[in-house]
Residue frames as qw, qx, qy, qz and C-alpha x, y, z in Angstrom:
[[0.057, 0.206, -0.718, -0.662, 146.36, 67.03, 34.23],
 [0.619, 0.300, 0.195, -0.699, 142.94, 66.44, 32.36],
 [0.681, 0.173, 0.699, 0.133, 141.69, 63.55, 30.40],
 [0.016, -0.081, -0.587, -0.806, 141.74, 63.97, 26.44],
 [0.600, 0.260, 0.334, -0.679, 138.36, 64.68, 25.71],
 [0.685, 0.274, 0.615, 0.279, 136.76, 61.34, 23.74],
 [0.034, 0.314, -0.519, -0.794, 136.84, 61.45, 20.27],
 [0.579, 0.311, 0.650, -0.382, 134.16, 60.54, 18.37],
 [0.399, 0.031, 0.752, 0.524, 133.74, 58.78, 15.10],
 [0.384, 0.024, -0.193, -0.902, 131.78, 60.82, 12.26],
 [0.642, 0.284, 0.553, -0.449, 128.44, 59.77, 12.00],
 [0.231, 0.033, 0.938, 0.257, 127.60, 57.04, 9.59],
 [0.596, 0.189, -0.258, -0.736, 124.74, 57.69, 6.95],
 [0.602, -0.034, 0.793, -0.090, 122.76, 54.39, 7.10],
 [0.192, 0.162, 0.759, 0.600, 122.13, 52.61, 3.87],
 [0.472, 0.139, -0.293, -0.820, 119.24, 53.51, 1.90],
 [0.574, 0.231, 0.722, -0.309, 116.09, 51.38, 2.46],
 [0.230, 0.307, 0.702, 0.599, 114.41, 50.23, -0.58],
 [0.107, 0.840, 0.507, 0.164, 111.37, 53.12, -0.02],
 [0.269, -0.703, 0.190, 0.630, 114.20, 55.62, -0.02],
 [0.240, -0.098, 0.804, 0.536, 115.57, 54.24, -3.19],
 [0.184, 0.548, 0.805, 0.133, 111.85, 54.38, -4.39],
 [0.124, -0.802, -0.226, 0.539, 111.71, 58.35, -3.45],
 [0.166, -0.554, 0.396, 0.713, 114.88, 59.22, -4.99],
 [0.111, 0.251, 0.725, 0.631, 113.71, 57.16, -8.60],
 [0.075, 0.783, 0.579, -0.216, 110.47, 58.97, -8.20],
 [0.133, -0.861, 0.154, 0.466, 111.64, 62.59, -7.55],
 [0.436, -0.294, 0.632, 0.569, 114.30, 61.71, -10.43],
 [0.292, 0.290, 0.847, 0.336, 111.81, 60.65, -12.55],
 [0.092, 0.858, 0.495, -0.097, 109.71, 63.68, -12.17],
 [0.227, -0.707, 0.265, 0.615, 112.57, 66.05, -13.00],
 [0.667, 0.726, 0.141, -0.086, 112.55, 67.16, -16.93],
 [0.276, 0.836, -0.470, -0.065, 116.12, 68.02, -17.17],
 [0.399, -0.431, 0.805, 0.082, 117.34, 64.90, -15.86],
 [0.699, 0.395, 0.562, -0.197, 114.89, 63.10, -18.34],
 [0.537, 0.843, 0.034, -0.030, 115.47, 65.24, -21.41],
 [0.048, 0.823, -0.535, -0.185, 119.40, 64.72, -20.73],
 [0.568, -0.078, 0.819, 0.025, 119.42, 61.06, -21.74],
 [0.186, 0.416, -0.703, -0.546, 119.97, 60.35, -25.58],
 [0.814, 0.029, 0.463, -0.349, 117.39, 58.28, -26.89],
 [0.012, -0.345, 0.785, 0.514, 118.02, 55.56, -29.73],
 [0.740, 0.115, 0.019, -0.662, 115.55, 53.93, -31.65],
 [0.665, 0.346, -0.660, -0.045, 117.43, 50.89, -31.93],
 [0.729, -0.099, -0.590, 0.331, 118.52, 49.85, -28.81],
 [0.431, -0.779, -0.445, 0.097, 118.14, 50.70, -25.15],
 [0.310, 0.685, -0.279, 0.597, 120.20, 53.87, -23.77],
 [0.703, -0.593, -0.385, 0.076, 121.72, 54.41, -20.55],
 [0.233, 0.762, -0.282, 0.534, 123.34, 57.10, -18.02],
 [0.530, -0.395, -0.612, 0.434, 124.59, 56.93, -14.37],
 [0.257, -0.787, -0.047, -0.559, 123.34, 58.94, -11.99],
 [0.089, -0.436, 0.523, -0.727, 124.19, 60.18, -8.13],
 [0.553, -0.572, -0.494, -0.351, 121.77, 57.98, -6.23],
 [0.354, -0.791, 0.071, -0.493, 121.30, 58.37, -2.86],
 [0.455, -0.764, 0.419, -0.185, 123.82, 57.29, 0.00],
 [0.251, -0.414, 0.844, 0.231, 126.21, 55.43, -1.89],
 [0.708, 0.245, 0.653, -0.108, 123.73, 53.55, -4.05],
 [0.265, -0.178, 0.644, 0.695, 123.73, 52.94, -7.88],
 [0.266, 0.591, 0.390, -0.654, 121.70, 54.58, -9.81],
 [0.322, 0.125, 0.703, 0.622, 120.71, 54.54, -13.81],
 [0.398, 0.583, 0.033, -0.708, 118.71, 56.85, -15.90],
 [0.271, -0.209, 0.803, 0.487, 117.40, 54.75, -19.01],
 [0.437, 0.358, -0.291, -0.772, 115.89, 55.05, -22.35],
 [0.477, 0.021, 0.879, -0.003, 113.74, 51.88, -23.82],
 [0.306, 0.208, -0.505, -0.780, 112.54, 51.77, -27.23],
 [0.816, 0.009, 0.079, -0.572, 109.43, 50.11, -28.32],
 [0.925, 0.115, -0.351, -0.087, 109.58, 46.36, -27.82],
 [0.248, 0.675, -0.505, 0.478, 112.47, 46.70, -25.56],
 [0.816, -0.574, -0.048, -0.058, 112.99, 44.39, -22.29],
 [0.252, -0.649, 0.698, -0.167, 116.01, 43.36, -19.92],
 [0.654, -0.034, -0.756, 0.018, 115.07, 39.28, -20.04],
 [0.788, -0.500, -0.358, 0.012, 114.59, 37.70, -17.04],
 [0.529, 0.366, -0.504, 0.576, 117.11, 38.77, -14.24],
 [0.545, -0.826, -0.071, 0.125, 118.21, 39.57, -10.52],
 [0.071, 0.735, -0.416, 0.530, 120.46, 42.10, -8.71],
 [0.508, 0.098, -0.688, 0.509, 122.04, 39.52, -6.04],
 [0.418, -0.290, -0.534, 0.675, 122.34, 41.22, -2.97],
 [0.126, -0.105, 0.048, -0.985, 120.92, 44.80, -3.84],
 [0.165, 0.527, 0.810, -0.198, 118.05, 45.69, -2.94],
 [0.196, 0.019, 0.349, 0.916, 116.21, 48.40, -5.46],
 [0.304, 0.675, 0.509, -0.438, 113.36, 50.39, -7.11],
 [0.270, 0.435, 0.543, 0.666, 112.35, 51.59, -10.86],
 [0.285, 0.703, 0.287, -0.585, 109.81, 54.74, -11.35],
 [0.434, 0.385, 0.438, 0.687, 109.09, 55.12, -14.94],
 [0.042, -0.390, 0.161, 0.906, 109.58, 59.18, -16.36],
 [0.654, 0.378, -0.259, -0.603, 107.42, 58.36, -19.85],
 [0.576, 0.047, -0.700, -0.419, 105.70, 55.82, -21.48],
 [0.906, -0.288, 0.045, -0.307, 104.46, 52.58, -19.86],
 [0.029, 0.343, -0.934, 0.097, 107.03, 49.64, -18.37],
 [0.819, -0.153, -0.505, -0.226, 105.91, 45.79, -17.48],
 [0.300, -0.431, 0.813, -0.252, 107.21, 44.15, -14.77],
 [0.885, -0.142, -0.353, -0.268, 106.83, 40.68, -14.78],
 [0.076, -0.548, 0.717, -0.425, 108.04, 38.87, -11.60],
 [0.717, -0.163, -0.591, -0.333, 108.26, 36.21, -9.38],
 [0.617, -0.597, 0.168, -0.484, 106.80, 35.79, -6.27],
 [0.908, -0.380, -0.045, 0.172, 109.50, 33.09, -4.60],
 [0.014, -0.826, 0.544, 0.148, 112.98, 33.70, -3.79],
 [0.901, 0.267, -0.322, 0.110, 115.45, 31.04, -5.58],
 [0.763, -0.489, -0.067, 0.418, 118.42, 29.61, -4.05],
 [0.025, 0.957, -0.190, -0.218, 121.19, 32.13, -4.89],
 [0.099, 0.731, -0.650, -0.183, 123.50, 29.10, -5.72],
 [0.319, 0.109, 0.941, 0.022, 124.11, 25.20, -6.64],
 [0.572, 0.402, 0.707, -0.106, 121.79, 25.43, -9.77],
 [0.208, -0.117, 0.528, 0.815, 121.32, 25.51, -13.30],
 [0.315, -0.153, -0.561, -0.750, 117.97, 25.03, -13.73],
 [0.235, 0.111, 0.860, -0.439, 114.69, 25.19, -11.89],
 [0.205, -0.593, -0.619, -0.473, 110.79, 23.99, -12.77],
 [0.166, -0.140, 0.345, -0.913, 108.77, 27.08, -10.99],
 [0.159, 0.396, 0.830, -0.358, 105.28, 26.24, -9.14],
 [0.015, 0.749, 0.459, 0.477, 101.69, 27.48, -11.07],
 [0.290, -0.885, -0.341, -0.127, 101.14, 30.68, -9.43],
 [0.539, -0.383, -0.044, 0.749, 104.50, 32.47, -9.04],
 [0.157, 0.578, 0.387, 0.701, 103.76, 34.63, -12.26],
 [0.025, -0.779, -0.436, 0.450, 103.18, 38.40, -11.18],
 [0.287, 0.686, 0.188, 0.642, 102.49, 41.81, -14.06],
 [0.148, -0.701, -0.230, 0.659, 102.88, 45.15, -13.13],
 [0.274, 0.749, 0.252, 0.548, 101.83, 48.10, -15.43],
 [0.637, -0.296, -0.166, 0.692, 103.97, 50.93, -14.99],
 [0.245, 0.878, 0.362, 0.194, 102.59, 54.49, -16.00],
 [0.364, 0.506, -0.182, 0.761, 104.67, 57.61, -15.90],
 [0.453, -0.582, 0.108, -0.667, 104.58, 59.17, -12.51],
 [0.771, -0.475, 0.041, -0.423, 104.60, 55.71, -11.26],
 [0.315, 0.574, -0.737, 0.170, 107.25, 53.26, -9.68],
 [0.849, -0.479, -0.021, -0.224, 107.91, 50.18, -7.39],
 [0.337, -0.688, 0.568, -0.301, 110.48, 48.85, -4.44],
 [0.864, 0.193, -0.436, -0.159, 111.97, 45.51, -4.32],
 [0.544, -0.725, 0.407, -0.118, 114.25, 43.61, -2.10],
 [0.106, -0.557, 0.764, 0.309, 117.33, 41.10, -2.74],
 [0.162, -0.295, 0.753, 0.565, 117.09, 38.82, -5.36],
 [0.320, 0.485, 0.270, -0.768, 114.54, 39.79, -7.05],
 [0.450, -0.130, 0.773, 0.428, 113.72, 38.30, -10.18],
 [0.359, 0.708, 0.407, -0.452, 111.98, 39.81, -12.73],
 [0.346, 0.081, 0.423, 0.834, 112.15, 41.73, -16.20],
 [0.086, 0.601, 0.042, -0.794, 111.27, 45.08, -17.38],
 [0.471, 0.135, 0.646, 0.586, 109.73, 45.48, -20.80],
 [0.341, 0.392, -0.100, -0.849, 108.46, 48.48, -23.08],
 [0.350, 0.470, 0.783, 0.208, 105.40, 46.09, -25.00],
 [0.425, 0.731, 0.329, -0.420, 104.22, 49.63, -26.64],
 [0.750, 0.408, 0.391, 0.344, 104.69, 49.27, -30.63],
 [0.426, 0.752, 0.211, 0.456, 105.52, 52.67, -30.74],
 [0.286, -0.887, 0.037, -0.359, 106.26, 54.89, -27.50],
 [0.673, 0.278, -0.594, 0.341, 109.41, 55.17, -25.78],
 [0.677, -0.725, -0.112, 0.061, 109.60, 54.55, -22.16],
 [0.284, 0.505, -0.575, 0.577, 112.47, 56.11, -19.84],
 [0.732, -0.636, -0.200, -0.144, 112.60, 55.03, -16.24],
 [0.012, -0.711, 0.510, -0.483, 114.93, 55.86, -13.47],
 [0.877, -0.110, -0.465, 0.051, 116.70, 52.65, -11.45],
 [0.245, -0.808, 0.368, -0.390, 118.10, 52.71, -7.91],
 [0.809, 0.245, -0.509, 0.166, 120.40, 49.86, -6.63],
 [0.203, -0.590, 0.616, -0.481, 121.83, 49.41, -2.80],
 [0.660, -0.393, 0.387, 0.510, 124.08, 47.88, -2.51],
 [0.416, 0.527, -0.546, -0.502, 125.90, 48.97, -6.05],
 [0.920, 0.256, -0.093, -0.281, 125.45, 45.87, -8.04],
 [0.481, -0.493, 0.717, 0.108, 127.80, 43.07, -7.27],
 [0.070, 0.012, 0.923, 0.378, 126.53, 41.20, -9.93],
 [0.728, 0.151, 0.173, -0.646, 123.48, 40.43, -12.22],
 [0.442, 0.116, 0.885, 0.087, 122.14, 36.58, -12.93],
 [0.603, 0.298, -0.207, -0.711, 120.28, 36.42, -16.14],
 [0.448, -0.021, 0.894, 0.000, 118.25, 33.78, -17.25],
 [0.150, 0.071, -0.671, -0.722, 116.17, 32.15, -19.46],
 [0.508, 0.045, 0.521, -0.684, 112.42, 30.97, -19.67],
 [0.374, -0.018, -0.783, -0.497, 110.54, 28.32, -21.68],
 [0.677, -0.587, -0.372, -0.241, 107.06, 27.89, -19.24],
 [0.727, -0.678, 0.090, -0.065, 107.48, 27.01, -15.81],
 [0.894, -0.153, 0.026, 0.420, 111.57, 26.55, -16.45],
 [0.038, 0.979, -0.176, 0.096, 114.06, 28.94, -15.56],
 [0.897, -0.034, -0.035, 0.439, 117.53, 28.56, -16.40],
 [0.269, -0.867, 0.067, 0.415, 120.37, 30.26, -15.70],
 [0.860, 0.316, 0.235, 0.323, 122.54, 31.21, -18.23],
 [0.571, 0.557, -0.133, 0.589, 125.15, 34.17, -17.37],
 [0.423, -0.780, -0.184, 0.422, 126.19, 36.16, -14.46],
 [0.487, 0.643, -0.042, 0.589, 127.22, 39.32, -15.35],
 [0.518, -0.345, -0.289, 0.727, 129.95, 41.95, -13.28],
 [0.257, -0.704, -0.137, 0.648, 130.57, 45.64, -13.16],
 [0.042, -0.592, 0.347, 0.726, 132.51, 46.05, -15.55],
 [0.426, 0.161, 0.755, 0.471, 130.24, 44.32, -18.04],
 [0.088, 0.801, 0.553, 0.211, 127.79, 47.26, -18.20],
 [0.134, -0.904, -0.031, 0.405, 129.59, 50.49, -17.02]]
């Protein structure tokens, strides 16, 4: 009598690095039909899910002029933008906070960091990231394509007044889908 032959578990797709996640919002972002199927508003931001790449979360999203996110981080995920049209900000900051046990910290001079964000162009992040996203042009709407891995477990938002960042909400899943 013969041994079974082994079995063998399927192979496992590994996550998505963040300069994967940076590809796919690229490529995304450079596609016209996926761009031109997203509903703009002139009032208030729009937003679609998309497929992202190996289990990650993905958003396709419209920003009217003047338009930001506020301060915030994606926990655990690590991620990547690419704006499609117009221009984005980034404004970030260059320490990681604790992830818990506070309401409020004062931030050292020199965390402050911009990014301009041209069509065509995009950047990679890693876990809690803290930052916000704004469209500052008075007139031109920006779309930009977001990539998330983990899916979001949660996002912290805060506030700013100088060098003080407070927290003030944690949102879930099911407050944005």
């Amino acid at each position: 009598m013969s041994a079974p032959a082994p079995t063998h578990a399927p192979a496992r797709t590994a996550a998505p690095t963040a300069a994967e996640l940076l590809a796919f919002a690229l490529r995304t972002a450079a596609d016209p039909a996926v761009v031109d199927s997203l509903p703009l508003d002139p009032q208030g931001r729009t937003w679609i899910r998309l497929d992202g790449p190996g289990g990650s979360e993905a958003w396709l999203i419209g920003w009217p002029p003047g338009t930001g996110t506020g301060w915030h981080d994606h926990a655990e995920s690590r991620g990547a933008f690419a704006t499609a049209r117009g221009r984005l900000t980034e404004h970030s900051l260059t320490v990681r906070l604790p992830s818990e046990g506070w309401q409020s910290l004062e931030l050292a001079p020199e965390v402050d960091r911009t990014r301009s964000l041209g069509a065509g162009t995009g950047r990679a992040f890693g876990e809690h990231h803290v930052h916000e996203v704004v469209n500052e042009s008075p007139s031109e709407h920006a779309v930009s394509v977001h990539a998330y891995y983990p899916p979001l477990p949660l996002i912290r938002r805060y506030s700013r007044s100088g060098p003080v960042l407070t927290l003030e909400q944690v949102e879930r899943p099911a407050d944005w889908q």
